[in-house]
C-alpha positions as CSV (number, residue, x, y, z in Angstrom):
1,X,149.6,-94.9,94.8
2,X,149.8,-96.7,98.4
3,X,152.6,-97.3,100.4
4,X,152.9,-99.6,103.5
5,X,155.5,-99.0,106.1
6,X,157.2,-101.9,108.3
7,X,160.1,-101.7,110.6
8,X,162.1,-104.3,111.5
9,X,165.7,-105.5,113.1
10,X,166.9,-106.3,109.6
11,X,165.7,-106.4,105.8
12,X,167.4,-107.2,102.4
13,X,165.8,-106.4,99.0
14,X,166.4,-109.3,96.6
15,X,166.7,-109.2,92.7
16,X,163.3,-110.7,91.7
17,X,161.2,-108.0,93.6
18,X,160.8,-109.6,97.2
19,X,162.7,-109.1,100.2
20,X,163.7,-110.9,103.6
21,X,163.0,-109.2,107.2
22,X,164.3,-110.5,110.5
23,X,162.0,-109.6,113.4
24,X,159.3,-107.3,112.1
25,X,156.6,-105.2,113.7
26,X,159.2,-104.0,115.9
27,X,156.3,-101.1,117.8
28,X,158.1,-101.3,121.4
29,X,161.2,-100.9,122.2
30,X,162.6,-101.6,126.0
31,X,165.4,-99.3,126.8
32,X,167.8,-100.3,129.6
33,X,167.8,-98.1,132.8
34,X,170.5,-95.3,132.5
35,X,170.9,-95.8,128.2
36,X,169.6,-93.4,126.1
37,X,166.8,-94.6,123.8
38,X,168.7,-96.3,121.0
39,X,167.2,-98.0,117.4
40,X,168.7,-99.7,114.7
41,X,166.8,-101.4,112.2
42,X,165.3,-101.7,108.9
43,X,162.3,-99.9,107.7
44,X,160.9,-101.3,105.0
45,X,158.6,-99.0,102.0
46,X,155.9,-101.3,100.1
47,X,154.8,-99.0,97.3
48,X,152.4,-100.1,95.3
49,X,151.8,-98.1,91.8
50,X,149.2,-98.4,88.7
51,X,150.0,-97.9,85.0
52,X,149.1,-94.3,85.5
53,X,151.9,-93.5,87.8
54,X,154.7,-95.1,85.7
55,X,157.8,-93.7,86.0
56,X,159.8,-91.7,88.0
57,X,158.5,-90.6,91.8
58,X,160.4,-89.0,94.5
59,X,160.4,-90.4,98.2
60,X,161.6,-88.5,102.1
61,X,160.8,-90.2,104.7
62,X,160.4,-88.4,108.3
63,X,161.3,-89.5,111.8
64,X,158.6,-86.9,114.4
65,X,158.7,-87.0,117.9
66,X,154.9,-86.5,119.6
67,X,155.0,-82.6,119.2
68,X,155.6,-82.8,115.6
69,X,159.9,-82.3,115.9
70,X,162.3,-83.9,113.5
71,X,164.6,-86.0,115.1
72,X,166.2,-87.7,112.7
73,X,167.3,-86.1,109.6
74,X,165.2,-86.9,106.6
75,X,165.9,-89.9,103.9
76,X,165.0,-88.3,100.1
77,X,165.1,-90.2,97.1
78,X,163.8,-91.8,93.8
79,X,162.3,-94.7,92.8
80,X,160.6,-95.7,89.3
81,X,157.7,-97.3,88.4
82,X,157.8,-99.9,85.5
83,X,155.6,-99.4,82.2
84,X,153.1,-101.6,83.6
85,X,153.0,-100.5,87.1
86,X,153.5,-102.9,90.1
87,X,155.4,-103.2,94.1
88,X,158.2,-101.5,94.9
89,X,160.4,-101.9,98.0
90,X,162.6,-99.6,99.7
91,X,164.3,-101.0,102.5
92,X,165.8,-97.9,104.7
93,X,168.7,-98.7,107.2
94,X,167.5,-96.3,109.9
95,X,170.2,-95.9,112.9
96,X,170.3,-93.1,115.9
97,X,169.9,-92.3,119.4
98,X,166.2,-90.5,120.3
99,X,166.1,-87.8,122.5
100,X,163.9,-89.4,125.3
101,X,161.4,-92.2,126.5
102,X,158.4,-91.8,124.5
103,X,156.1,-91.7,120.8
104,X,157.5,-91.4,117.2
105,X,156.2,-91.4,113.9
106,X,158.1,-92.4,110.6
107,X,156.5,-90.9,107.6
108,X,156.9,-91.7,104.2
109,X,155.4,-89.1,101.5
110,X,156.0,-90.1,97.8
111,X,155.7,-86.8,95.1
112,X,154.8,-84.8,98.1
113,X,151.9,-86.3,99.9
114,X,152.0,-88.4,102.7
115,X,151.0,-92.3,102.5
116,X,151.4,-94.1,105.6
117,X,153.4,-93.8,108.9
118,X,155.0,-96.3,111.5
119,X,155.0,-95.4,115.4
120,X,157.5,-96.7,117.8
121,X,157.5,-96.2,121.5
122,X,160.6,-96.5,123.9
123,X,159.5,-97.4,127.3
124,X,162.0,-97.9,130.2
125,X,162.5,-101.7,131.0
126,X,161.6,-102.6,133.8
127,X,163.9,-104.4,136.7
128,X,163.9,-107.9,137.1
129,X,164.2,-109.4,140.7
């Protein structure tokens, strides 16, 4: 199994297996002078499964900061695989303040191992003359 992680400002699954993202590769994020370090967006889970790993898998997906904390509390859930295997798209709604300017990892593990991860940085913006 393989999973592909992608963050973006917004993302709807649709009924025939694709889905629709607005802005995405969102890596830096600007934060205004005296605001706390704010996201809301979309991250979006490919998982791609064989015939082997039909049926049904268990997600939690993980929000670090650079020394390893949680800082957002986890996402846990379930997905299934179709008899014949296939894509599989989990679009997260992810919303929360961060505790400072800096690194952080989202990590999606599926059955208990961990398949890919998404870093963000907040930076401070800087003035404009």
């Amino acid at each position: 199994m393989k999973a592909k992680l992608l963050l973006a400002d917004a993302a709807v699954n649709h009924p025939d297996g694709t889905f629709s993202l607005l802005r995405g590769g969102i890596e830096r994020i600007n934060v205004a002078p005296n605001k706390p370090p704010f996201l809301k967006a979309a991250l979006i889970a490919r998982i791609e499964a064989t015939v082997g790993e039909k049926g049904k898998h268990s997600f939690r997906l993980v929000c670090i900061d650079e020394d390893g904390s949680s800082v957002l509390p986890d996402l846990e859930g379930n997905f299934e695989v179709p008899e014949k295997g296939g894509n599989t798209h989990l679009v997260l709604n992810i919303q929360g303040v961060f505790p400072r300017l800096g690194r952080y990892s989202f990590i999606i593990a599926v059955d208990g191992h961990e398949l890919d991860r998404w870093d963000i940085q907040f930076v401070r913006e800087e003035k404009r003359e």
